[in-house]
N, C-alpha and C positions, 0 to 999 in steps of 0.2 A: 125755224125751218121745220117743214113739216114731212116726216118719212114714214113709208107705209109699205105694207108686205102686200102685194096684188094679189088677190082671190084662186088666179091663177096657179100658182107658188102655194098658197094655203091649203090647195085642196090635194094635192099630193103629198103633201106633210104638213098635219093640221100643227105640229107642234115646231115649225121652222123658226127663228128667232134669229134677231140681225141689234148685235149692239150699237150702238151712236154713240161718237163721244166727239164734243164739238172743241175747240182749241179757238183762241185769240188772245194775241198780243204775243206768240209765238218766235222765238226768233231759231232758224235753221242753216246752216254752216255745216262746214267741216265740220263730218264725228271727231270729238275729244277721242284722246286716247283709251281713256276707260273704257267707252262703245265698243272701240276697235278690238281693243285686244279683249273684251268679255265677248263680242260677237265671232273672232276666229275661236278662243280657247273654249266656247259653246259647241262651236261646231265640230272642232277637232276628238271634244269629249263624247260626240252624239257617234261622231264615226265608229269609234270603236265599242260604244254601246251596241251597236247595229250592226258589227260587223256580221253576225250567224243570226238574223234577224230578219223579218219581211217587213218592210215599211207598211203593209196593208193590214197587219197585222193590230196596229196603232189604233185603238178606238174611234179616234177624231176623225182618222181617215178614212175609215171604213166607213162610218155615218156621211162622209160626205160624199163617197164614191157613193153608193147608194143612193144619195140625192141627185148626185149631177143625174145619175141610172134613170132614177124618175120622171126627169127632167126632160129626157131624151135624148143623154149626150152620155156618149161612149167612154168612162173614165179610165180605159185602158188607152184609149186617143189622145183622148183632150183631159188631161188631170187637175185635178185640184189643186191649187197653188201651193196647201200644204203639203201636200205629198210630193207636187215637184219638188220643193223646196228640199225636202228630208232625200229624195232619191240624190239632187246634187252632193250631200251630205256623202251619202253611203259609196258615192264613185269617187270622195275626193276632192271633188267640183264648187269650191267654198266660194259663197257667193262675197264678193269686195264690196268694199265701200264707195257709195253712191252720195247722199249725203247724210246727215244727222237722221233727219224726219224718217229715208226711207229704210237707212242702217239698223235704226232703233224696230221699223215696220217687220223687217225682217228677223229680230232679235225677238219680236214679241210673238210671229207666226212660228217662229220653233219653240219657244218657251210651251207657248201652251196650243202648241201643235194644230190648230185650227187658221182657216184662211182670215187675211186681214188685209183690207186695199186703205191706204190713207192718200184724198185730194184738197188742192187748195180750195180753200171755200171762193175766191171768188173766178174760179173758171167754173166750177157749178154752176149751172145759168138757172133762175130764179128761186123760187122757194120750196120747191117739194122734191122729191128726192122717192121715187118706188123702185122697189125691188121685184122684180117679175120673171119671168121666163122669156129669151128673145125669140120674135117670131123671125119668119121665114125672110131671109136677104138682109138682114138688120146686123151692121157690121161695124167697126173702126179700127184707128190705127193704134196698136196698141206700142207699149212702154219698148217693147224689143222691135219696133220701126215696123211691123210685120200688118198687113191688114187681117183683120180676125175675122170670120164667120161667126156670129152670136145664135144663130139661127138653135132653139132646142138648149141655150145656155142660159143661166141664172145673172140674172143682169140689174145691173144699178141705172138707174133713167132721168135725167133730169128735163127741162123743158126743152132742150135741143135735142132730147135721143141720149143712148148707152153713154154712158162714160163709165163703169166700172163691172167688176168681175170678179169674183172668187175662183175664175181659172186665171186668167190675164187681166190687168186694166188698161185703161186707155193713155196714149201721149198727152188727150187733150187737158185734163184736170190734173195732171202730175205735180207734185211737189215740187221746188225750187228750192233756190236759196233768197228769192225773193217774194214766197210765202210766208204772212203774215198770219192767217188765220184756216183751218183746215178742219174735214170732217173727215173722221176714223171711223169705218164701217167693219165691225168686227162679226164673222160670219161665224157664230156660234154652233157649238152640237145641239140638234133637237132637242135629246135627250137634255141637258141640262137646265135647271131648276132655274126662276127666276132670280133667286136668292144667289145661287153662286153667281150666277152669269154679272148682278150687280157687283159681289166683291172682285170677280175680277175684275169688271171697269173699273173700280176705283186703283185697284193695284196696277194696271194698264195704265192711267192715267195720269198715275201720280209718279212713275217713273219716268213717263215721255214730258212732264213740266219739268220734270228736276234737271231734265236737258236742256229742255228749247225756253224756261218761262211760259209767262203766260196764264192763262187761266184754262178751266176744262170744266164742262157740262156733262152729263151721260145718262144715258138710259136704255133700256132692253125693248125694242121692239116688237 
């Protein structure tokens, strides 16, 4: 598969960077218990980190409110997933168990506090996969049933149109329980080095197999 950063996207932040990391032979269920109770006692411990605390404050999100800003999209409207993510945190608002694939998704977006969409590889329709900015009227149905405006949003494209986001993604590529093989789009800080950005995929990925099996590919785009 072949994935690429559009011109577009590059020329507002020459230094924007999008991990890959590709999965097969994956199998997804109900999170084991371990997931479960490290993903509530994760977030229960963030709560109280954050109680006297700005979530904007957070390096990661400040670099991507920035970005969405660039972008053309208002990140006090329409926020970052990790930022929403961390505000549910600070109200109490603990996100439950979905399945394995998206529990672990969300365990790895507060870990290391940056946006992370994971879809099944075979609702991606063909081979290439860009990341661009959406233009005007370019929308779908996203994960919370809702239809989205992408218009001015940082967007994932496959050969049918958007299917993913670093603020929302889409219903159409969603994970299941009857995902076998899936691509992990991890929406990295600009700011960070190639070098880390690979050790984290490795640490990303070698936790999300010790769950689902499977094998894993990856690389910094």
């Amino acid at each position: 598969m072949e994935i690429t950063i559009d011109s577009t996207l590059k020329s507002i932040e020459p230094n924007v960077k999008v991990g890959v990391v590709t999965y097969k032979g994956i199998t997804v269920g109900d999170s084991p218990q371990m997931l479960k109770g490290r993903l509530q006692l994760f977030q229960e411990s963030l709560y109280f980190d954050f109680t006297d605390k700005k979530i904007t404050d957070i390096p990661a999100i400040q670099e991507w409110r920035k970005l969405f800003k660039a972008a053309g999209t208002d990140p006090n409207r329409y926020r970052p997933s990790n930022e929403a993510l961390f505000r549910r945190v600070q109200k109490q608002q603990f996100v439950g168990t979905v399945n394995s694939a998206v529990d672990m998704n969300n365990f790895l977006s507060l870990q290391y506090q940056i946006p992370l969409g994971i879809y099944d590889r075979n609702k991606v329709a063909g081979d290439r996969i860009t990341i661009s900015i959406g233009e005007e009227h370019t929308s779908y149905t996203a994960i919370n049933e809702r239809e989205i405006s992408l218009s001015n949003k940082i967007v994932s494209l496959d050969s049918e149109g958007p299917f993913g986001s670093p603020y929302v993604d889409s219903k159409r590529t969603s994970v299941t329980k009857a995902t076998k093989a899936a691509v992990h789009l991890i929406y990295l800080q600009p700011s960070m080095g190639k070098d880390e950005a690979l050790n984290l995929l490795k640490a990303l990925s070698t936790m999300f197999t010790q769950i689902h099996g499977g094998e894993a590919t990856f690389d910094v785009i």
